[in-house]
N, C-alpha and C positions, 0 to 999 in steps of 0.2 A: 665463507666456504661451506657447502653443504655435508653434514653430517649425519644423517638418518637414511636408512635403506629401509623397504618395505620388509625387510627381512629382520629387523633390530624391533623395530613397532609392533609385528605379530610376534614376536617372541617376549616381547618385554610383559611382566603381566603385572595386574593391578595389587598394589598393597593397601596398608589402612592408612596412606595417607597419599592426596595426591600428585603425583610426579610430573614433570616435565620434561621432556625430551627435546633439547635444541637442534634445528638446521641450518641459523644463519638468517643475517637480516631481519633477526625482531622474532623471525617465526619458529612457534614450537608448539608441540602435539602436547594438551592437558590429558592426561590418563587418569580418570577418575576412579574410588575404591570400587565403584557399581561395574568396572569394566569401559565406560565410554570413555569415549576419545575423540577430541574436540580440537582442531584448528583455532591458533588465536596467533595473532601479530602485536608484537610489542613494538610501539612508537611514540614519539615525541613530536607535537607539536606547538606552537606557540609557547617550549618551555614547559611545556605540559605532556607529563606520559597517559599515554592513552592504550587502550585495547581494543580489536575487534578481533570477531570469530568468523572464519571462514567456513564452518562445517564440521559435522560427525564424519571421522572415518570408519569404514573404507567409501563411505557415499562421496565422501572429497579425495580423491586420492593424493600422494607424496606431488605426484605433477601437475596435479591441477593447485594444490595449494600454493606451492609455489611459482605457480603463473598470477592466481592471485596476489600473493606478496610481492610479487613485482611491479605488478597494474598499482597497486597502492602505494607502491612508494614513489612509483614515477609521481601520482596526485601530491604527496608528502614533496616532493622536490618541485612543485608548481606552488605550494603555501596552501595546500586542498586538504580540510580534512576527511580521509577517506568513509570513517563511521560519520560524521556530521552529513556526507553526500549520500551514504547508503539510507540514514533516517528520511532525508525531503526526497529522495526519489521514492518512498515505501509512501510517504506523506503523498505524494503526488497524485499514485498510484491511490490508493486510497481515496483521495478526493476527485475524480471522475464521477461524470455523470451516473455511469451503470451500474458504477460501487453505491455509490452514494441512493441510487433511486432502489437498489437490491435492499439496502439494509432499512429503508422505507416502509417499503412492501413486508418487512419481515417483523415489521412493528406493527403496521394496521391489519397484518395477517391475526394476530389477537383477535380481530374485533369482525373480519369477513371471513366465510366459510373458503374451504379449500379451492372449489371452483370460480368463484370469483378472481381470487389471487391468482390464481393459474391463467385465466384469460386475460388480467391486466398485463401479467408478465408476458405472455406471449405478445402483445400487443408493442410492450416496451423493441422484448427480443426481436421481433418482426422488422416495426416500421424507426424504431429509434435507438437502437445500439448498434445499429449498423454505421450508421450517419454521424454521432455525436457522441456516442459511450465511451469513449476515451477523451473528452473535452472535459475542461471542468470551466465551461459557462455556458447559454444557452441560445444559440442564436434568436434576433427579431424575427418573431412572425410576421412572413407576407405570403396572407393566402390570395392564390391566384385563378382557382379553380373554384365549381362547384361544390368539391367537396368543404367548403369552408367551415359548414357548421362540424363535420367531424374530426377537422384538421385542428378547429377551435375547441373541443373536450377532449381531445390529446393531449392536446399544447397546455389546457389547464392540469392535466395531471402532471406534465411536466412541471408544474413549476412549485406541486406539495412537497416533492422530496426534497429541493434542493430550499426551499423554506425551512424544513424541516433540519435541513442541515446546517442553514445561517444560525437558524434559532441556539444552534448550541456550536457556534463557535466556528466550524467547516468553513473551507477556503472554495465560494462557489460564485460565480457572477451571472446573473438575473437581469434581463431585458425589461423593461416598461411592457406593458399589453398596450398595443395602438391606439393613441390618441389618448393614452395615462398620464397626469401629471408627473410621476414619481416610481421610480423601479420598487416603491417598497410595496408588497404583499398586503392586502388585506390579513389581521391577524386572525379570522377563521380560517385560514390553511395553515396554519401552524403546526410545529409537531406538539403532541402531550407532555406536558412537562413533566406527567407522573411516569412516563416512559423512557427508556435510554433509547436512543436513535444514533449517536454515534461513536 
């Protein structure tokens, strides 16, 4: 049964240790000494008690929190854990194309002056984040046009980030170049090892 009103939460004020305020269902407002106040769901899964945080109040409010704690336990009554599904969706999200070729760009930015970067990126934004920036692999080249030769030093910039990404680990899938024996990259497109990339 729900026991907190917007009206108990702004009056309640922070001490030197942090409180909890329960509503029911696992869920309860952490009030910390600094004044924040934070959505968390206490659950049990697999036997195992778990947490997740739904948000800072009043950014989440009493109703939207618990519309989340709802959503989440219906996944908890399917054998889903809700924080293991929120990490591979942020994981997912992350491993796209236009994540993955931004945080690239933001490595060999070091090394090219501003207006280069700026023109690559527009190029990306233009002609391939439209198409493919939420994929996380890279379709076969088949050029069918005259523009081949430029459609072919596109396609090779495509394929330094997502090198750049296997190279440390990233969930990314890479075509052969036509008539390749092998999807693996020559190792001159690699990322720098002395750099973070992802």
């Amino acid at each position: 049964m729900a026991t907190l009103t917007d009206t108990v939460i702004r009056t309640t004020k922070p001490s030197e240790k942090p409180q909890k305020l329960f509503d029911g269902g696992g869920l309860y407002l952490l009030i910390k000494p600094t004044g924040t106040r934070l959505w968390h769901l206490k659950y049990r899964v697999a036997g195992r008690e778990k947490l997740i945080c739904f948000g800072q109040y009043p950014d989440v409010s009493l109703k939207q929190a618990r519309e989340q704690r709802d959503e989440a336990r219906k996944l908890i009554a399917a054998k889903v854990d809700p924080s293991a599904k929120r990490k591979a969706e942020r994981a997912a999200q992350s491993d796209t194309f236009e994540a993955i070729t931004r945080e690239w760009l933001d490595v060999k930015a070091q090394g090219i002056d501003e207006r280069t970067r700026a023109k690559r990126l527009a190029r990306f934004e233009t002609f391939v984040f439209p198409l493919i920036g939420s994929g996380r692999s890279l379709p076969s080249p088949r050029p069918t046009s005259c523009l081949f030769s430029s459609a072919s030093r596109l396609a090779a910039r495509m394929r330094r980030p997502t090198v750049c990404a296997q190279s440390r680990g990233r969930s990314f899938a890479m075509p052969s170049r036509p008539g390749a024996p092998s999807a693996t990259p020559p190792p001159t497109l690699g990322c720098p090892r002395t750099r973070r990339c992802a």
